[in-house]
FILUMGU-427797 format. One record per residue (C-alpha): x, y, z; residue number from 1. Coordinates in steps of 0.5 Angstrom, whole numbers. Layout:
// FILUMGU-427797
+-------+-------+-------+-----+
!    c1 !    c2 !    c3 !  nr !
+-------+-------+-------+-----+
!     X !     Y !     Z ! NUM !
...
+-------+-------+-------+-----+
This chain:
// FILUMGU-427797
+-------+-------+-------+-----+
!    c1 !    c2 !    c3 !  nr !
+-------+-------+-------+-----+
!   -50 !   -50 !   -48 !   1 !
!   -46 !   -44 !   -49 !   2 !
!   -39 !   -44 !   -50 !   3 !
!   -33 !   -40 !   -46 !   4 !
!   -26 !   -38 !   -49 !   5 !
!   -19 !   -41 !   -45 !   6 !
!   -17 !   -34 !   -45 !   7 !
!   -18 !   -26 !   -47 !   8 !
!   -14 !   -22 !   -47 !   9 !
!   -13 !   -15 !   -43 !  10 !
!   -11 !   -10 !   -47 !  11 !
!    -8 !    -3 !   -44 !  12 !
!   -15 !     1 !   -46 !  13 !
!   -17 !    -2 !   -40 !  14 !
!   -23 !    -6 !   -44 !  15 !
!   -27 !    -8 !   -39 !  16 !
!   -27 !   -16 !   -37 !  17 !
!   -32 !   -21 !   -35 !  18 !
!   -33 !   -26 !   -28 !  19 !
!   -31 !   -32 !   -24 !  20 !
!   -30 !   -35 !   -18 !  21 !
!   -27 !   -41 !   -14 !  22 !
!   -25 !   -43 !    -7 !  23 !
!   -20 !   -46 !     0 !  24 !
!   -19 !   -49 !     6 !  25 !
!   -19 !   -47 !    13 !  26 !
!   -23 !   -42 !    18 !  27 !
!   -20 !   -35 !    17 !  28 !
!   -16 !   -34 !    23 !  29 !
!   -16 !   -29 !    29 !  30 !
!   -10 !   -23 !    27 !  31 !
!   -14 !   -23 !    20 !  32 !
!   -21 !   -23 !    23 !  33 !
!   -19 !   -17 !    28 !  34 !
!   -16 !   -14 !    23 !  35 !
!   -22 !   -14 !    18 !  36 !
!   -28 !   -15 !    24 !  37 !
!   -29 !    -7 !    24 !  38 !
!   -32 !    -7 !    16 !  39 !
!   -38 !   -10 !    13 !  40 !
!    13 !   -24 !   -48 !  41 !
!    21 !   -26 !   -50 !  42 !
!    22 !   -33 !   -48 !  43 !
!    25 !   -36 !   -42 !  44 !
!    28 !   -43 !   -40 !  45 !
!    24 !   -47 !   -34 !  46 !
!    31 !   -47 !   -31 !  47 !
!    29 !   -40 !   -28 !  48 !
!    32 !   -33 !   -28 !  49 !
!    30 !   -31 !   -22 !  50 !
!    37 !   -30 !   -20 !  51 !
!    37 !   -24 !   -23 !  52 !
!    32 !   -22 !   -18 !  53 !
!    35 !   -24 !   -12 !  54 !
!    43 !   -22 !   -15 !  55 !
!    40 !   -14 !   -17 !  56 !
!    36 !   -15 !    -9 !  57 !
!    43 !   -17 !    -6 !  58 !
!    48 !   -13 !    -9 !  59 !
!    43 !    -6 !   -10 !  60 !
!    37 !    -8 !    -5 !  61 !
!    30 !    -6 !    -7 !  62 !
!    31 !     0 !   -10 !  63 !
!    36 !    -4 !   -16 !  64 !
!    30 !    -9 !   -16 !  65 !
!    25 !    -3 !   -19 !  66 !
!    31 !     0 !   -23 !  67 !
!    32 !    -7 !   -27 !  68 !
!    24 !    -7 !   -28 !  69 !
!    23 !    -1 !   -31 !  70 !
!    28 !    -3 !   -35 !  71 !
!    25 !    -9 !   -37 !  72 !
!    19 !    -5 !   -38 !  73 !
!    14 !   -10 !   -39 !  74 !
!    10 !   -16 !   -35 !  75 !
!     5 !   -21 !   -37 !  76 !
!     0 !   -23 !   -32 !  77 !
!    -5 !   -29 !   -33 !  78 !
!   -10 !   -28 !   -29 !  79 !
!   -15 !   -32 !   -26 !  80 !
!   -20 !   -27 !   -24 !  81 !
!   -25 !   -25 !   -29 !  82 !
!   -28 !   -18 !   -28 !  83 !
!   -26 !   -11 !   -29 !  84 !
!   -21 !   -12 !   -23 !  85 !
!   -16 !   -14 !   -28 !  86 !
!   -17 !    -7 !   -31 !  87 !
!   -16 !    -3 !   -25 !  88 !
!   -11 !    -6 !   -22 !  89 !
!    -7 !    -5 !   -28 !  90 !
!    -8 !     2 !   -29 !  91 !
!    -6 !     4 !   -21 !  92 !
!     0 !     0 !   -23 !  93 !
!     2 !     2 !   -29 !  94 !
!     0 !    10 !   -26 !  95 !
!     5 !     8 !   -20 !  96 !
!    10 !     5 !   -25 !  97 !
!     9 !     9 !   -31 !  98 !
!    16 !     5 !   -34 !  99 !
!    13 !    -2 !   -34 ! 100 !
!     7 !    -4 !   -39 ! 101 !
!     3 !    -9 !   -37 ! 102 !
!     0 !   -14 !   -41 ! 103 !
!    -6 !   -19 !   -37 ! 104 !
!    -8 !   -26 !   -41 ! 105 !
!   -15 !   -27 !   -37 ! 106 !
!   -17 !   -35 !   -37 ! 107 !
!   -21 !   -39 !   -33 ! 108 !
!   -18 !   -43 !   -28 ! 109 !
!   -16 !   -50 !   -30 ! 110 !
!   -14 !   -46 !   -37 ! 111 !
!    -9 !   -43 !   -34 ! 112 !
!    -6 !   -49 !   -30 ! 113 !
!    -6 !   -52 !   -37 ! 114 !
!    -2 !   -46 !   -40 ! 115 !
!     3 !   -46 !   -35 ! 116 !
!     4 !   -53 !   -34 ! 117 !
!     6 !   -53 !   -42 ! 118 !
!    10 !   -47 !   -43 ! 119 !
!    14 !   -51 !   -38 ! 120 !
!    15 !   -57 !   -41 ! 121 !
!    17 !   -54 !   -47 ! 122 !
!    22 !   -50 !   -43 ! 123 !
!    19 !   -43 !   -47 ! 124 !
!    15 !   -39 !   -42 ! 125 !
!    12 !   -32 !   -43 ! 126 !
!     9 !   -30 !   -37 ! 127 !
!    11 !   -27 !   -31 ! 128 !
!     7 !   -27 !   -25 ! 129 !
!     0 !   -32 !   -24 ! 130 !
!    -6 !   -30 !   -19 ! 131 !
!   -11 !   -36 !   -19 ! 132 !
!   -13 !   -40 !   -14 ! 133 !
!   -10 !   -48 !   -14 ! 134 !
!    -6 !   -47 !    -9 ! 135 !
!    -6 !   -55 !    -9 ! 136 !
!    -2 !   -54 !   -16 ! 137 !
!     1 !   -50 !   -13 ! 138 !
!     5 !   -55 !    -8 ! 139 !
!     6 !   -60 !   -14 ! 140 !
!    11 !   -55 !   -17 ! 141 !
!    15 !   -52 !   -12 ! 142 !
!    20 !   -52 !   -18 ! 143 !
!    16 !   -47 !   -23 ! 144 !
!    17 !   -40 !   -17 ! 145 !
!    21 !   -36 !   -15 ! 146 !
!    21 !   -33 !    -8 ! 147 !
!    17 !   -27 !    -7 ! 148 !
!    22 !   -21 !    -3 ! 149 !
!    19 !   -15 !    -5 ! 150 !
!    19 !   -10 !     2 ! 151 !
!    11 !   -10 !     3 ! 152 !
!     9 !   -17 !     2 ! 153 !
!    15 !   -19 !     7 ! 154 !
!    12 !   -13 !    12 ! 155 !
!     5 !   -16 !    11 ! 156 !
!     8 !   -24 !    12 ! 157 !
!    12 !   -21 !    19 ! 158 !
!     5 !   -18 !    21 ! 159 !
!     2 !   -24 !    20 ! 160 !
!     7 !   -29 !    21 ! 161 !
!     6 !   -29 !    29 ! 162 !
!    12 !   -35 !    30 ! 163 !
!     8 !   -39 !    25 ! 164 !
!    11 !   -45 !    22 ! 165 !
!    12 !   -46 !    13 ! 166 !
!     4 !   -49 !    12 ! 167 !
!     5 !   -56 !     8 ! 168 !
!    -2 !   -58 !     9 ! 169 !
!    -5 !   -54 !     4 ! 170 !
!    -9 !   -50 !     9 ! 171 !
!   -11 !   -42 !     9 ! 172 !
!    -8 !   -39 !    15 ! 173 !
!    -9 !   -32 !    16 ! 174 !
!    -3 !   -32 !    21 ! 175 !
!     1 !   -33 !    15 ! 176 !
!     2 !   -29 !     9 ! 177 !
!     8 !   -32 !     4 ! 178 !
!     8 !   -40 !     5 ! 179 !
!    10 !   -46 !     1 ! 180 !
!    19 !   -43 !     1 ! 181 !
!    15 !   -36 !     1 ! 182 !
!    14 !   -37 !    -6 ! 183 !
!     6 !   -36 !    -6 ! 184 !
!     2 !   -30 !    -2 ! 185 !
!    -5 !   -30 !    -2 ! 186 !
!    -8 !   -24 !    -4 ! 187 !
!   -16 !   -24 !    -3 ! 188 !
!   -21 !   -27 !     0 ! 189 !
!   -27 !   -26 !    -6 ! 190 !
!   -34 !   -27 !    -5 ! 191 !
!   -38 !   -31 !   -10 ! 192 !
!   -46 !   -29 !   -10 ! 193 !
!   -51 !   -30 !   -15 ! 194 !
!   -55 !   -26 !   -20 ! 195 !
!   -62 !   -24 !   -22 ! 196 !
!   -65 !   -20 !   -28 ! 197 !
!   -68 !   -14 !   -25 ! 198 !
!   -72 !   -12 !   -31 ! 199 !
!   -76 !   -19 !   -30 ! 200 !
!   -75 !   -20 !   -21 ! 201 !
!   -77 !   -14 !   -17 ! 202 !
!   -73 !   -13 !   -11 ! 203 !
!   -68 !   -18 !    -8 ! 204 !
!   -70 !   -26 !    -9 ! 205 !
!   -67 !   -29 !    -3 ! 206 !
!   -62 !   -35 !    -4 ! 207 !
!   -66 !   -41 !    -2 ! 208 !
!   -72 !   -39 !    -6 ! 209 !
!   -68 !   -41 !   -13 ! 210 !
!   -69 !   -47 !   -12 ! 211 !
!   -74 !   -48 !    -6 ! 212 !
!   -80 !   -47 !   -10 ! 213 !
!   -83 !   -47 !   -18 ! 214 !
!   -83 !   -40 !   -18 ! 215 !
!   -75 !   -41 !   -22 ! 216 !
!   -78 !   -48 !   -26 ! 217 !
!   -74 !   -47 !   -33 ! 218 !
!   -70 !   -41 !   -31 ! 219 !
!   -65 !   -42 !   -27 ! 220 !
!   -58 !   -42 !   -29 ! 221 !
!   -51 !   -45 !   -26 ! 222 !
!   -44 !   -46 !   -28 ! 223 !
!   -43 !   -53 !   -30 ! 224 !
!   -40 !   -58 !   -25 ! 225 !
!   -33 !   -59 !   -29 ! 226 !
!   -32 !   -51 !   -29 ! 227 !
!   -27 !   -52 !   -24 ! 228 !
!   -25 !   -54 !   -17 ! 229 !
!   -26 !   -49 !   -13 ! 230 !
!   -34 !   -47 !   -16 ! 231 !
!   -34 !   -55 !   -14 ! 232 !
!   -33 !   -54 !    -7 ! 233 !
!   -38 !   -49 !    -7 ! 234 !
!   -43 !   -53 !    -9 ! 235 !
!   -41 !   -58 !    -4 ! 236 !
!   -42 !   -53 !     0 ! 237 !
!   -48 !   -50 !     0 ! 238 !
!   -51 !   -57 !    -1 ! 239 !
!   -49 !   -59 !     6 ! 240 !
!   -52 !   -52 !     8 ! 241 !
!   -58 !   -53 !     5 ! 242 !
!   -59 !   -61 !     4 ! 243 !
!   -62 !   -64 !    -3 ! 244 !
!   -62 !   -56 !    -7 ! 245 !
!   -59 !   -60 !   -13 ! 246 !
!   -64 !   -64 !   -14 ! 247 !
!   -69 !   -59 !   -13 ! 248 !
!   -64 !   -55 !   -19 ! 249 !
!   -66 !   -61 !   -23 ! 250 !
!   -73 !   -62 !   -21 ! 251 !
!   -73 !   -54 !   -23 ! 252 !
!   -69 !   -57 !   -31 ! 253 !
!   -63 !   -52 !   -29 ! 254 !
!   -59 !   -51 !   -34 ! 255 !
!   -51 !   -51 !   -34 ! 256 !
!   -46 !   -47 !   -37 ! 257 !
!   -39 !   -47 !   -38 ! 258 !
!   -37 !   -42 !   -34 ! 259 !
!   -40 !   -37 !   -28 ! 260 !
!   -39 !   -31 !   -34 ! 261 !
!   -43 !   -35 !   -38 ! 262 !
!   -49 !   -35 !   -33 ! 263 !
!   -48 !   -27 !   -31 ! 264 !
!   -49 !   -27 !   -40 ! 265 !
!   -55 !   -32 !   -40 ! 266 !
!   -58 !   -28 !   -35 ! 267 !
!   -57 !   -21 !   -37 ! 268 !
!   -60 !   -23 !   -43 ! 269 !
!   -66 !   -26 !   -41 ! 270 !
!   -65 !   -33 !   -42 ! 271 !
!   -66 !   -35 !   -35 ! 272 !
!   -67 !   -31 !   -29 ! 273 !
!   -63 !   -32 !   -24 ! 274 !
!   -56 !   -36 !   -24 ! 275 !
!   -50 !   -37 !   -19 ! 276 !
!   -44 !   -36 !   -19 ! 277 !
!   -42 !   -29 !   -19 ! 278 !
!   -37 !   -25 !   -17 ! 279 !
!   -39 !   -17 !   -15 ! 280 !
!   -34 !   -14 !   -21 ! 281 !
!   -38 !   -18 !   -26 ! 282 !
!   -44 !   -16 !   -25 ! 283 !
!   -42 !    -9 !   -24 ! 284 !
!   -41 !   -10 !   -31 ! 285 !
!   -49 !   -11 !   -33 ! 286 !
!   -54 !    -5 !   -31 ! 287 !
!   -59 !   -11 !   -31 ! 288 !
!   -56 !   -15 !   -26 ! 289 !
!   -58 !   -15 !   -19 ! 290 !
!   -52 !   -18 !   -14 ! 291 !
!   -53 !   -21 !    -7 ! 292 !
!   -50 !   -26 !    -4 ! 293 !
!   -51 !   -33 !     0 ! 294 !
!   -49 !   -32 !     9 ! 295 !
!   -45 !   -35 !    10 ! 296 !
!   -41 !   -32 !     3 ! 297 !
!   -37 !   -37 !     0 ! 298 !
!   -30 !   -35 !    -2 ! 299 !
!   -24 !   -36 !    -4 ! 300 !
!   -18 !   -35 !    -4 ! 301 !
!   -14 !   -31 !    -9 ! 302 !
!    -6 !   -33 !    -9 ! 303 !
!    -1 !   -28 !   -13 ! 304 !
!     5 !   -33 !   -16 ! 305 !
!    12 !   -31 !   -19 ! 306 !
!    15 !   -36 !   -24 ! 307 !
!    22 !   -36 !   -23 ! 308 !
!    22 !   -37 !   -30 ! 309 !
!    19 !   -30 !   -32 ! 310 !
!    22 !   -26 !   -38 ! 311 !
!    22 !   -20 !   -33 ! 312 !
!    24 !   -22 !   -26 ! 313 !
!    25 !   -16 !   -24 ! 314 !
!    18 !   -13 !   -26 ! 315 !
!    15 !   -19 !   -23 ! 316 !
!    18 !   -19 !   -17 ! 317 !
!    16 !   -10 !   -17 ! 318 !
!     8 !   -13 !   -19 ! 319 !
!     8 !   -18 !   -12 ! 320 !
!    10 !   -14 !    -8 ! 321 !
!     5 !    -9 !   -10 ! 322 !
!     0 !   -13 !   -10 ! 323 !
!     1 !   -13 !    -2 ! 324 !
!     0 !    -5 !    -1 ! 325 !
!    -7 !    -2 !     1 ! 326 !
!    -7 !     2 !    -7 ! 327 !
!    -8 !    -5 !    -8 ! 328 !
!   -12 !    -9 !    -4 ! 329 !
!   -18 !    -3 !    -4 ! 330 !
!   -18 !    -4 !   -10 ! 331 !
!   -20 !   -12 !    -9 ! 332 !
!   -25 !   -10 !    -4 ! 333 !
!   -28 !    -5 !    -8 ! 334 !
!   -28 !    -9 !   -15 ! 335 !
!   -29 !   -16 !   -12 ! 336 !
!   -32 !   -15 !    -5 ! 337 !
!   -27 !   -18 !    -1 ! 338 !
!   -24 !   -19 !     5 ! 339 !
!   -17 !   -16 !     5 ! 340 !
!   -11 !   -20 !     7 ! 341 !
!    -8 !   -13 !    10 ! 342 !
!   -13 !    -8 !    13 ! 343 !
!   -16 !    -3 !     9 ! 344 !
!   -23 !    -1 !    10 ! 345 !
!   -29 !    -4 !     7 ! 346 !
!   -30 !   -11 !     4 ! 347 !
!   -34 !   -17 !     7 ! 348 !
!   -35 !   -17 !    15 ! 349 !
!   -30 !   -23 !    17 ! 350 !
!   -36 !   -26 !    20 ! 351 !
!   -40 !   -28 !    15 ! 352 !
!   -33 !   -31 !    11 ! 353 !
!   -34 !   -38 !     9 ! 354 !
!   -27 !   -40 !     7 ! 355 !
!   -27 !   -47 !     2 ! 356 !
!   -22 !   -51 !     0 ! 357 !
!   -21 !   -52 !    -7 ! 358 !
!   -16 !   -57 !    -7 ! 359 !
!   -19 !   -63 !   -12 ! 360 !
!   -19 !   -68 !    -6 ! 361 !
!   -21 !   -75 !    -5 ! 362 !
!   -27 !   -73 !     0 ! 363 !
!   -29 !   -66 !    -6 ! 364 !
!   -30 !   -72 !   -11 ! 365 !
!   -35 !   -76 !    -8 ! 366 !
!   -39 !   -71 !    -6 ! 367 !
!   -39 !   -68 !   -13 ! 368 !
!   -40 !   -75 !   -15 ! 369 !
!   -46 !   -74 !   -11 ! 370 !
!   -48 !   -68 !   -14 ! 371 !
!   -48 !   -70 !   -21 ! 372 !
!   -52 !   -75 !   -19 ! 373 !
!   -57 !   -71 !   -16 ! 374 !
!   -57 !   -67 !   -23 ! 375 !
!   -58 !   -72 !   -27 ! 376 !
!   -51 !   -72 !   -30 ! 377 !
+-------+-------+-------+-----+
């Protein structure tokens, strides 16, 4: 089986970076669907310096925020999106605040929870702002963040908000911007699709015929079952949509890989034909990618996170803040095909958003128990 690494590193060349995809709960609500229907580092104690933030915002408001960041003049980014998202945002943020050098550590999702859960406990933190998916992680360390004040996400949140009360059910809701003490705010919805080689497949394979017949026996690629939570909710979602497709995928002797980037590789390199999952900003990457999704698409909720531990307080909190601007959220669209949180043009139609839930659930677990099952795990 193919192997992955943790984590890779994005250097400020702009090196292009690799793919993934995960998932959360709950319809996309009315505001957002209107809003979106018209388009297809130094060492930190866990004690939190997040003070320094709120005391410059306090005392010199925003503007002494930016100051301090460009002062700082460095930030450090682990990021759970894989792609070359990371590097564009980079650059557009860096061009916008040419004072600050970012630095993005790219893992795969359970990797970066890991890694954050042990700089914490050893109370030598080197990051400064996370961007991942595990919203219920997020919930169960209230302690590791700092609430996100900067003026464009809490214009967003306003427009938003609509009166709606702080989420504590773990649910996605478009009426609400900064939940959890507004310590976590949600960035994209990304949409997960699936990958052909178009050097062997002319034209565009519908979704169902990968694994409805024996055109694909022995050519079919997924990524494994422990690969993530939110690539498990995926999978349970698409077995209720089409019934028995896992067990025609072991029928069909799929083959499994450790991650949705390791499937992108195998099928641009002609081991297999056809694989999922994959996110549009990877296989932009491979002129021998063919990219489609599934409808209703499988998406997944993309959360941007301030440690309050973070060796740059005041630059974490710039880059937050940056993220809920529309140079920012093109950016997502464009390189991930997602739906916005605010509105800029493009991305997918809000109607044909299937929103998951990437919470590891008592529910999530029997069906995937299900699902091994039927893949002969």
């Amino acid at each position: 089986m193919p192997s992955h690494p943790g984590k890779r590193r994005l250097p400020t060349s702009n090196r292009k970076l690799a793919a993934r995809s995960l998932l959360a709960l709950g319809a996309v609500g009315p505001l957002l669907l209107a809003a979106c229907s018209s388009s297809p580092a130094s060492t930190a104690s866990t004690a939190g310096t997040s003070s320094a933030t709120a005391a410059s915002t306090a005392s010199g408001g925003w503007n002494a925020t930016v100051q301090g960041a460009n002062k700082e003049g460095s930030l450090v980014i682990f990021s759970g999106i894989e792609g070359t998202a990371n590097a564009a945002l980079q650059a557009a943020f860096e061009k916008a605040y040419p004072q600050i050098h970012v630095t993005i550590t790219v893992y795969t999702p359970s990797n970066l929870t890991e890694e954050v859960d042990a700089s914490q406990a050893s109370h030598k933190n080197l990051v400064d702002y996370l961007i991942q998916d595990d919203l219920a992680w997020h919930q169960e360390h209230l302690s590791y963040f700092a609430p996100i004040v900067g003026p464009d996400a809490v214009a967003a949140n306003k427009k938003l908000l609509n009166g709606a009360t702080p989420i504590t059910d773990l649910s996605v809701k478009s009426t609400q911007l900064l939940y959890e003490g507004n310590t976590l705010s949600l960035l994209e919805y990304a949409g997960l699709g699936y990958v052909w080689n178009k050097n062997i497949i002319h034209g565009t394979p519908s979704f169902q015929s990968l694994f409805a017949g024996s055109t694909y026996q022995n050519k079919v690629g997924i990524a494994t079952t422990t690969y993530s939570v939110g690539v498990n909710s995926e999978y349970v979602a698409l077995e209720k949509q089409y019934p028995g497709m896992f067990k025609r995928l072991h029928q069909l002797n799929v083959t499994l890989y450790t991650t949705g980037l390791a499937v992108n590789q195998a099928v641009a390199a002609g081991a297999i034909d056809v694989g999922f999952p994959s996110v549009l900003s990877v296989a932009n990457q491979s002129p021998d990618l063919g990219f489609a999704y599934s409808y209703p698409v499988p998406s997944l909720p993309q959360a941007g996170e301030v440690l309050a531990s973070a060796p740059h307080p005041d630059a974490a909190q710039v880059f937050a803040n940056w993220m809920l601007t529309p140079t920012a959220q093109e950016i997502l669209v464009k390189q991930n095909g997602s739906l916005p949180v605010i509105p800029v043009p493009g991305g997918l139609p809000a109607n044909n958003i299937l929103i998951l839930n990437a919470a590891n659930t008592p529910q999530l677990q029997a069906a995937m128990s299900q699902i091994n099952t039927d893949l002969g795990r």
